[in-house]
C-alpha positions in Angstrom: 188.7 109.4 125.7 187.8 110.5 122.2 191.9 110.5 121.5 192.7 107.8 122.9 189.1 105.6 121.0 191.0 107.1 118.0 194.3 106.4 118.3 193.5 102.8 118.9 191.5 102.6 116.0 194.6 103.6 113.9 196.3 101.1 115.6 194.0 98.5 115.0 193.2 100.0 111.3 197.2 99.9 110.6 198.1 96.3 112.5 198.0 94.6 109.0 200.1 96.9 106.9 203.7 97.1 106.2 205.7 98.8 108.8 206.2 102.4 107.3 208.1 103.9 110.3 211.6 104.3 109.1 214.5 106.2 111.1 214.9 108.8 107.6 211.2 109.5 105.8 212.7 112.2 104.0 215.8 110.6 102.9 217.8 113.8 104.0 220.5 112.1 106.2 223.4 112.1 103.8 222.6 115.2 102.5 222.2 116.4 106.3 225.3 114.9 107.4 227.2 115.9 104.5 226.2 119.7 105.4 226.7 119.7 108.7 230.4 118.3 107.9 230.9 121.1 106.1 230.2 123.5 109.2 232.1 121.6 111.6 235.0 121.5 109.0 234.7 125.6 109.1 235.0 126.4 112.9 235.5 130.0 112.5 232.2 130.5 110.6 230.4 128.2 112.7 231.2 130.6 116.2 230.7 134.0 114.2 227.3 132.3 113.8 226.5 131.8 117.2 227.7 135.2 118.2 225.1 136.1 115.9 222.7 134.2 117.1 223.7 135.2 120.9 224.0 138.9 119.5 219.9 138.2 118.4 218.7 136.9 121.5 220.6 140.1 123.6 218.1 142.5 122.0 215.3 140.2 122.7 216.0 140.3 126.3 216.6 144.3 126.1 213.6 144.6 124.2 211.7 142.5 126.7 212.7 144.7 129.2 212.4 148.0 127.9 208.9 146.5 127.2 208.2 145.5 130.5 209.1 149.2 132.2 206.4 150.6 129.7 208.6 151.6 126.8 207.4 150.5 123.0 210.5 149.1 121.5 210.4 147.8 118.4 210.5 143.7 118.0 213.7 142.5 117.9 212.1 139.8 115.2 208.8 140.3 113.2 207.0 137.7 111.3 207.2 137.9 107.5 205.1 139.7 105.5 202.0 136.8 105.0 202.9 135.1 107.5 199.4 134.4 109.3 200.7 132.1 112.2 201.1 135.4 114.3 197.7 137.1 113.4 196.1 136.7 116.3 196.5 140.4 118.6 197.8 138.3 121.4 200.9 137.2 120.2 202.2 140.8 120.0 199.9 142.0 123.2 200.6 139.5 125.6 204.5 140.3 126.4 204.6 136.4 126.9 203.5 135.2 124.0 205.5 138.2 122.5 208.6 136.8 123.8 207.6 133.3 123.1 207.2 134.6 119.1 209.9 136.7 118.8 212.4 133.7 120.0 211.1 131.2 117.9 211.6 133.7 114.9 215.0 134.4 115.4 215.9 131.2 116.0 214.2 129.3 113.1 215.1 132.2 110.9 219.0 131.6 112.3 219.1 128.0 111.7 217.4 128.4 108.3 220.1 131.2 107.2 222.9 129.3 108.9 222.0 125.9 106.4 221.6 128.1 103.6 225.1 130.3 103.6 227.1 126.6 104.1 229.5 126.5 100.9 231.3 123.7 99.3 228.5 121.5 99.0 226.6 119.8 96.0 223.5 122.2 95.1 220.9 119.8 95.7 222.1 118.1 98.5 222.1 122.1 100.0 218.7 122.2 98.6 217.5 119.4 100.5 218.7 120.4 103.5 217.2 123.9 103.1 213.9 122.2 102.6 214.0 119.8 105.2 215.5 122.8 107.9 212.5 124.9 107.0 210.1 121.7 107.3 211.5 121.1 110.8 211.3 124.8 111.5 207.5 125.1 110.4 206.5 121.9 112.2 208.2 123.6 115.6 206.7 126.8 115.5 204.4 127.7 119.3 201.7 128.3 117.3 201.4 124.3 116.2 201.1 123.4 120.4 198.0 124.0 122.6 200.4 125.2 125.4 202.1 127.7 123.7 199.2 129.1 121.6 197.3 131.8 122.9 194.6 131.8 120.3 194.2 128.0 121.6 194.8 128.0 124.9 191.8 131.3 124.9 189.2 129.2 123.1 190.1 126.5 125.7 189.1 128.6 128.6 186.1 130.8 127.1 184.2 127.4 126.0 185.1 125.3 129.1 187.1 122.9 126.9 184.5 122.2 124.4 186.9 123.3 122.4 189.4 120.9 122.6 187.0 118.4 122.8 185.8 119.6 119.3 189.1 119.2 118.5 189.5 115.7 119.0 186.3 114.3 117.3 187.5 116.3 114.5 190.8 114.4 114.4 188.9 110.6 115.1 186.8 112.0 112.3 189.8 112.6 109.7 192.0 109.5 111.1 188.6 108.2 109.6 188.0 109.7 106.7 191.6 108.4 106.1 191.4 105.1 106.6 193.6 105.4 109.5 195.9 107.4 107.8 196.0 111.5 109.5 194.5 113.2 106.3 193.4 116.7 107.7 190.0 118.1 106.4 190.8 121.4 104.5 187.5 122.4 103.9 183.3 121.3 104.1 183.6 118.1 101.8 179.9 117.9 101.9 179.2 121.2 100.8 180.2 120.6 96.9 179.0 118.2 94.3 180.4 117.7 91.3 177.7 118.7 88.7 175.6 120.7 90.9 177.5 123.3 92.8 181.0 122.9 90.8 181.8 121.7 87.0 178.5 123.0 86.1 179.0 124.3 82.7 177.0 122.3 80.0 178.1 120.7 77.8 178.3 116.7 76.2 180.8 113.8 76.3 181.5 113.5 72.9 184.4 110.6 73.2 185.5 108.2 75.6 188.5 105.7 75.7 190.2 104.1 78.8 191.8 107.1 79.2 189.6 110.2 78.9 186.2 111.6 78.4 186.5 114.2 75.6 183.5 117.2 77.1 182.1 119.9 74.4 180.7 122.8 75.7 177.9 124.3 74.4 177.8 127.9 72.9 176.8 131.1 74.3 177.2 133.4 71.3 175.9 133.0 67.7 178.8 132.8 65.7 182.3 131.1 66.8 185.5 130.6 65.7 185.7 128.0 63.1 189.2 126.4 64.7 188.2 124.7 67.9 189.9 125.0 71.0 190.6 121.2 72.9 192.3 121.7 76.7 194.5 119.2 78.4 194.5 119.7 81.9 197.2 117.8 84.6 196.0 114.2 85.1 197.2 114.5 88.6 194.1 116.5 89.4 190.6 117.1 87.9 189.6 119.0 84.8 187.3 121.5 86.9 190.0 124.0 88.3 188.7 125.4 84.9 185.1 125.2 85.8 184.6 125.9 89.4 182.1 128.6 89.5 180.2 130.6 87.0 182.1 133.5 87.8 185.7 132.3 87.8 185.4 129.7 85.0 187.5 129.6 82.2 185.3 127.0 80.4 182.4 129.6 80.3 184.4 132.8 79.8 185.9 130.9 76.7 182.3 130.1 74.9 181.3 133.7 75.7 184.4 134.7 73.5 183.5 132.8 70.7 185.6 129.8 71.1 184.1 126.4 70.6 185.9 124.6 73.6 186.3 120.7 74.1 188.2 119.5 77.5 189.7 116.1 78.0 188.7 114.5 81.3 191.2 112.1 82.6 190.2 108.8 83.8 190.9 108.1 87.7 193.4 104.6 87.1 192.3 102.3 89.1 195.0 99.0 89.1 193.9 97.6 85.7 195.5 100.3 84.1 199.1 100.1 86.5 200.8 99.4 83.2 199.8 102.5 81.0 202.7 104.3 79.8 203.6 107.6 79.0 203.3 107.0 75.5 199.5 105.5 75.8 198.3 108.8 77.5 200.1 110.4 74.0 198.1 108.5 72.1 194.9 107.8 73.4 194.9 111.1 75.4 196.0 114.3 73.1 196.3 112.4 69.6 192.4 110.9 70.7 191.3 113.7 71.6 192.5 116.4 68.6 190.9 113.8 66.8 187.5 113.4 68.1 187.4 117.2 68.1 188.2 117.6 64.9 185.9 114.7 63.4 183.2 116.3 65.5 183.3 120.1 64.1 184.8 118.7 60.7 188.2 120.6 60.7 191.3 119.4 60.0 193.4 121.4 62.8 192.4 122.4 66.0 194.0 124.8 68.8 195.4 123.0 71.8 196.1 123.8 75.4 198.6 122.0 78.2 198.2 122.7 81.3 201.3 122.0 84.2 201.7 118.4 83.4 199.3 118.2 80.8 201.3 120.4 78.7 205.0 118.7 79.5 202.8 115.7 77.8 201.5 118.0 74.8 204.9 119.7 74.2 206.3 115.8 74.1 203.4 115.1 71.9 204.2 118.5 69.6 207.2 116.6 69.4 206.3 113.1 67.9 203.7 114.7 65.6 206.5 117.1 63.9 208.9 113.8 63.7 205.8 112.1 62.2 205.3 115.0 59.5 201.9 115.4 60.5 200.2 118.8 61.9 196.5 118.3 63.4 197.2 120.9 66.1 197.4 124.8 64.5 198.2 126.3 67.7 199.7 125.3 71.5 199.3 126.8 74.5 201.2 126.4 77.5 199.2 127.0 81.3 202.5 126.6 83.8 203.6 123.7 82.3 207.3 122.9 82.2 209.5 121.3 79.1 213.0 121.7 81.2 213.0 120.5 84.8 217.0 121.4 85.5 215.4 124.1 88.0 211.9 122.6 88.5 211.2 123.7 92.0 211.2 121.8 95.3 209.3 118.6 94.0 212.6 117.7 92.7 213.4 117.1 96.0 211.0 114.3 95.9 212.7 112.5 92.8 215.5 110.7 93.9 216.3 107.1 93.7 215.5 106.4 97.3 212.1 108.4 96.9 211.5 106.6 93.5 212.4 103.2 95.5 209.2 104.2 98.5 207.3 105.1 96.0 207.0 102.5 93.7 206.9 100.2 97.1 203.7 102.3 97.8 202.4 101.4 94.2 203.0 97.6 94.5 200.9 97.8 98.1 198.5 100.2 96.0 197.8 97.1 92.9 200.1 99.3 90.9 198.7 102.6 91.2 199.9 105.7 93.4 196.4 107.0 96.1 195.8 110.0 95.2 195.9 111.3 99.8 199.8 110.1 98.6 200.3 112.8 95.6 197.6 115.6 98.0 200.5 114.8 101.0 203.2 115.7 98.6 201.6 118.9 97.2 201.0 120.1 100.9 204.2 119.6 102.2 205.7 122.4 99.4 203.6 124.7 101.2 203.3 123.4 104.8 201.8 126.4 106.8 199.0 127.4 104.6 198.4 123.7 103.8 199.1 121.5 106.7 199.6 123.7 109.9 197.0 126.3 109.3 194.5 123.5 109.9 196.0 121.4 112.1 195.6 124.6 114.5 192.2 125.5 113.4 190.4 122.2 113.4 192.0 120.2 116.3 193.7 123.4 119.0 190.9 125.7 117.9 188.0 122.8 117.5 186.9 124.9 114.7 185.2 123.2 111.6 187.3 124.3 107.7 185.1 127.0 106.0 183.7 125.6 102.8 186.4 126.7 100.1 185.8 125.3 96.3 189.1 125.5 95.1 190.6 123.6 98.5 187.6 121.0 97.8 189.4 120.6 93.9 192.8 120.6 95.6 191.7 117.5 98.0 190.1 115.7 94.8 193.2 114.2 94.0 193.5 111.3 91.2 195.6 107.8 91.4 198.5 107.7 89.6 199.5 104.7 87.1 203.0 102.8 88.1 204.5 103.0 84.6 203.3 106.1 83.7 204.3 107.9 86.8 208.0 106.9 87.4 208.7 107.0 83.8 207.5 110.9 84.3 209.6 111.9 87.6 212.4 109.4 85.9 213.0 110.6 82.4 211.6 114.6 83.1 212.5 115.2 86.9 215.5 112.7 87.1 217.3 112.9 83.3 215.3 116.2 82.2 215.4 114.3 79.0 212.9 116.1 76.7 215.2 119.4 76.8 218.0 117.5 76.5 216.5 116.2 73.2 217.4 112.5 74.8 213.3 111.7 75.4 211.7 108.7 73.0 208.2 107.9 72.5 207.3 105.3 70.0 210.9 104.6 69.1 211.3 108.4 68.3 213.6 110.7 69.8 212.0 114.1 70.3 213.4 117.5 69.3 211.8 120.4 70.3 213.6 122.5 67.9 211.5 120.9 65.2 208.0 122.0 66.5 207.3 125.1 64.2 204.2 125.8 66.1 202.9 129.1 67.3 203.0 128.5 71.0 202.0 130.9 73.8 203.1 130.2 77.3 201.9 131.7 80.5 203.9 131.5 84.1 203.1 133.1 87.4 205.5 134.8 89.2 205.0 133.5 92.5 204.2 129.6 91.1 206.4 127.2 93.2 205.4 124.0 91.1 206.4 125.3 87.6 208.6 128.2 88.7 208.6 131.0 85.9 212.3 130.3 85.5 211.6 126.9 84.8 208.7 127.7 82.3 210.9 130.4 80.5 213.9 128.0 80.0 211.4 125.7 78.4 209.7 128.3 76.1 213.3 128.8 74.3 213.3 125.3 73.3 210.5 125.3 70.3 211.8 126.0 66.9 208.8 128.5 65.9 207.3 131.7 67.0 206.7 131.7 71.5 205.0 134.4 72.9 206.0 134.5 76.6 203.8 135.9 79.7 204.1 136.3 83.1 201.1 136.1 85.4 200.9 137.3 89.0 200.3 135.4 91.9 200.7 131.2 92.1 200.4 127.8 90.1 196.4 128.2 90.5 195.2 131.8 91.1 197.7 132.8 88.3 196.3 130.6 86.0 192.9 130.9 87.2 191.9 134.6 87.4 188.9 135.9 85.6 189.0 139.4 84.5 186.0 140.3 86.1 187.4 140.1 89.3 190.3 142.4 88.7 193.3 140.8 90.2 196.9 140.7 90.7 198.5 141.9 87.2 200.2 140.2 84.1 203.4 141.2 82.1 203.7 141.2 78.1 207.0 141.2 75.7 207.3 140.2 72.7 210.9 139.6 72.7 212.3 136.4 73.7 215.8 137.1 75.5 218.2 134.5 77.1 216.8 134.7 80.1 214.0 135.6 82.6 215.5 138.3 84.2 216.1 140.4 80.5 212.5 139.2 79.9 211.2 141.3 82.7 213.2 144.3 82.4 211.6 144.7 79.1 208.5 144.0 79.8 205.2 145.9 80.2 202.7 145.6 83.6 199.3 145.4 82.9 197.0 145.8 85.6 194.2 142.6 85.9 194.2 139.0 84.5 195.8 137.8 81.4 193.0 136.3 79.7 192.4 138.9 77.1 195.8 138.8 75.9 196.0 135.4 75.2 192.3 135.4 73.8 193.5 138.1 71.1 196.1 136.1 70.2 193.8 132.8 70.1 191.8 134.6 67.6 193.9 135.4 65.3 194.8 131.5 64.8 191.0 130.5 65.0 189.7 131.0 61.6 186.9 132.8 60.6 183.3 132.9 62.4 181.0 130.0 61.6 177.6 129.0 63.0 177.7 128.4 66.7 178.2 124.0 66.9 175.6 122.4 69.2 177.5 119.2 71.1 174.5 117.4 70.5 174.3 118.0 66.5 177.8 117.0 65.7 179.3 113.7 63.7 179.7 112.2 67.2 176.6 110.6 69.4 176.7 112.4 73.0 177.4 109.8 75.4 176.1 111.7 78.4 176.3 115.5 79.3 179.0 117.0 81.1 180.7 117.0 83.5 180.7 113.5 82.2 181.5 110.1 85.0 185.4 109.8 84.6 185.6 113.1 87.2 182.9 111.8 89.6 185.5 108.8 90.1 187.0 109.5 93.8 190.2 108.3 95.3 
């Protein structure tokens, strides 16, 4: 009854709206039909593979029965290392559920190997196949059903299908939350308030323009460094990645190290500002706000920092202030931010003309602005299991409530995103990768890399599948001054985000700058722990001497209110 009360709601919720069923969502039938073409065109490869796929499920079945006489064979397929679908004791235990496992690994893992050895076909229409095969794959796996989960279908019995029950009133309550629209809870939404429990550092607005909130952060040692540091974070999210707790935050591990820091806060668009382009974000965003902070600590450079798209838009903006003959920004650095998209990851998957075409028809429904669930769907789908399956099992199979997680809190916290603004982005970086090119203009200016002389420092994580490190590297060859390049452990967040008190993962340092990533790494040197350090000696040593610590509240500008300021209170 409770699935069925909200099922109808959705119905009722989505009677009003555009049809959005369509036969292709993923715009991956030419790409799939062209690949498959291939394999029926090569007969000879197409039978070897199901030999080998007949060869795979023989020593299942020998393995099953050995198992079943009392032997201990070894699986004939094992999950990946990471892979936490199989966790539970029962899928290896039960020779069932053993079996059950073991065949959907080797057949997902054949079908997946089978799309990615075709040849003769266009990289990225392969590419999107590969994607879409392992989207399929992920989506079918027995652990996603009740009746094929023994985790599940245990919980179902032991609580007398409370369970299940639990279950559903979790999914009427995120069909809900969603406005009819599936958006699956990822964590204890209630448990965090911006201000109180997260962003928490203090500090003072010191600016504000359509666009962002400019934050300064007050001291914590006597003395700091007379160049101040200004952040850019992504507009796509909120600032406080950087600020989540006392412990992990950046913000406040900064201050402790003498820095003065300021952080822009971008504003959450709502449809008056559909038309904001790419080059008002440049202007009233990083020229707006290396102003401020300079008129505020009366300096006439400051130290900068882009982070993921945040930094695309400061290296752009490096750019048009080197074309201009101006230089208010002494240093830049680069948090997994990209300059050259030709091998950008999988969200250039999500870039082509058809996807551009839904997407701006999304906007137009929208008033002229992308919804932030939108950009939080896309972002999930690049890592489907840990962000879409792992709770679809635990919160509607398992009836189990998401444990309250900060960071998956931040992740959900998702801004709108401005029409103009946003295809000109995944049109002219994604689609034409025009800034490496040296084909971008802002202004009426055509940008050339090559012409920012500015020390730069860029950090990528090894495992980051948003900015991949290979990505990040081929950008870091693109500025005409000094770049010193690092690679982080770990992902696009925990990379970036990894205080060094908690002594994680690892970081690699060269100071020579070869053609590519690979010669990068085979000279370079592991360091155990985070990164921080590093990049906070090098900081110095373009910061100026030490002055008296700067109070937000005694500067040239008036506080307008005290961090974490209104603009990142602003929900989707």
């Amino acid at each position: 009854m409770t699935a069925q009360g909200a099922i109808a709601e959705m119905a009722l919720k989505n009677a009003e709206r555009p049809a959005a069923l369509t036969p292709d969502p993923f715009h991956v039938a030419p790409a799939l039909t062209e690949v498959m073409g291939r394999l029926a065109a090569q007969p000879d490869k197409l039978m070897r593979a199901q030999a080998d796929l007949y060869s795979r499920y023989l020593d299942l079945w020998q393995t099953a029965a050995r198992r079943m006489s009392g032997e201990a064979p070894q699986p004939a397929a094992s999950p990946a290392r990471g892979d936490k679908r199989f966790a539970s004791p029962d899928w290896s235990d039960n020779p069932i559920f053993d079996v059950i496992k073991q065949s959907y690994l080797i057949t997902s893992g054949w079908l997946n190997e089978l799309v990615a050895g075709v040849e003769g076909v266009e990289p990225m229409t392969k590419r999107r196949v590969e994607f879409f095969t392992k989207m399929l794959t992920d989506a079918l796996s027995p652990s996603n059903f009740l009746m094929s989960n023994p985790e599940a279908l245990k919980a179902l019995a032991d609580s007398g299908g409370e369970s299940l029950v639990k279950g559903m009133e979790n999914f009427a309550a995120d069909l809900e939350r969603g406005g009819g629209q599936l958006a699956i809870a990822q964590t204890d939404y209630q448990m965090f308030r911006i201000g109180e429990n997260v962003a928490t550092a203090p500090g003072k607005v010191v600016f504000r323009n359509e666009l962002i909130e400019l934050i300064q952060y007050s001291p914590t040692t006597d003395q700091v460094c007379e160049i101040p540091l200004v952040i850019f974070p992504p507009w796509i999210n909120k600032f406080y990645i950087l600020d989540l707790r006392p412990e992990n935050s950046m913000i406040r591990w900064l201050a402790a190290q003498g820095f003065t820091v300021f952080v822009a806060s971008w504003v959450n668009p709502d449809p008056r500002l559909a038309e904001k382009t790419f080059e008002d974000y440049m202007r009233d965003g990083i020229y707006a706000g290396v102003a401020a902070a300079m008129d505020q600590c009366g300096v006439k450079q400051v130290n900068t920092v882009g982070y993921c798209i945040g930094g695309t838009l400061l290296s752009a903006t490096l750019a048009h202030m080197a074309a201009k003959g101006v230089a208010p920004i002494g240093s830049a650095t680069f948090f997994a931010a990209q300059q050259d998209f030709s091998e950008a990851g999988d969200l250039l998957l999500f870039t082509s003309e058809d996807w551009l075409a839904d997407l701006e028809k999304k906007m137009d429904e929208g008033g002229g602005v992308l919804s932030g669930q939108t950009m939080a769907d896309t972002f999930n789908a690049l890592r489907a299991n840990d962000l879409i399956w792992s709770f679809f099992v635990n919160n509607y199979l398992l009836g189990k409530e998401p444990k309250p997680f900060d960071l998956l809190f931040w992740n959900s916290d998702q801004t709108r995103m401005p029409r103009t603004l946003h295809l000109f982005y995944l049109r002219k970086f994604y689609g034409e990768n025009a800034l490496a090119s040296g084909e971008l203009e802002l202004d009426g200016v055509k940008l050339d890399l090559k012409s920012v002389k500015t020390p730069i420092y860029v950090q990528s994580s090894k495992e980051d599948h948003i900015a991949p490190a290979r990505s990040v590297y081929k950008g870091a060859q693109l500025f005409g001054g000094p770049v010193t390049f690092t690679l982080a452990g770990s992902g696009h967040i925990a990379g970036v985000i990894n205080a060094p008190a908690a002594n994680k993962y690892q970081h690699w340092t060269n100071e020579a700058l070869p053609p590519t990533l690979e010669a990068w790494q085979a000279g370079a040197t592991e360091h155990a722990g985070s990164w921080w350090p590093h990049w906070a000696a090098w900081l110095k040593q373009r910061s100026g001497d030490l002055v008296p610590a700067r109070d937000p509240s005694g500067g040239r500008l008036a506080p307008l209110g005290d961090a974490p300021g209104e603009y990142v209170k602003v929900k989707s």
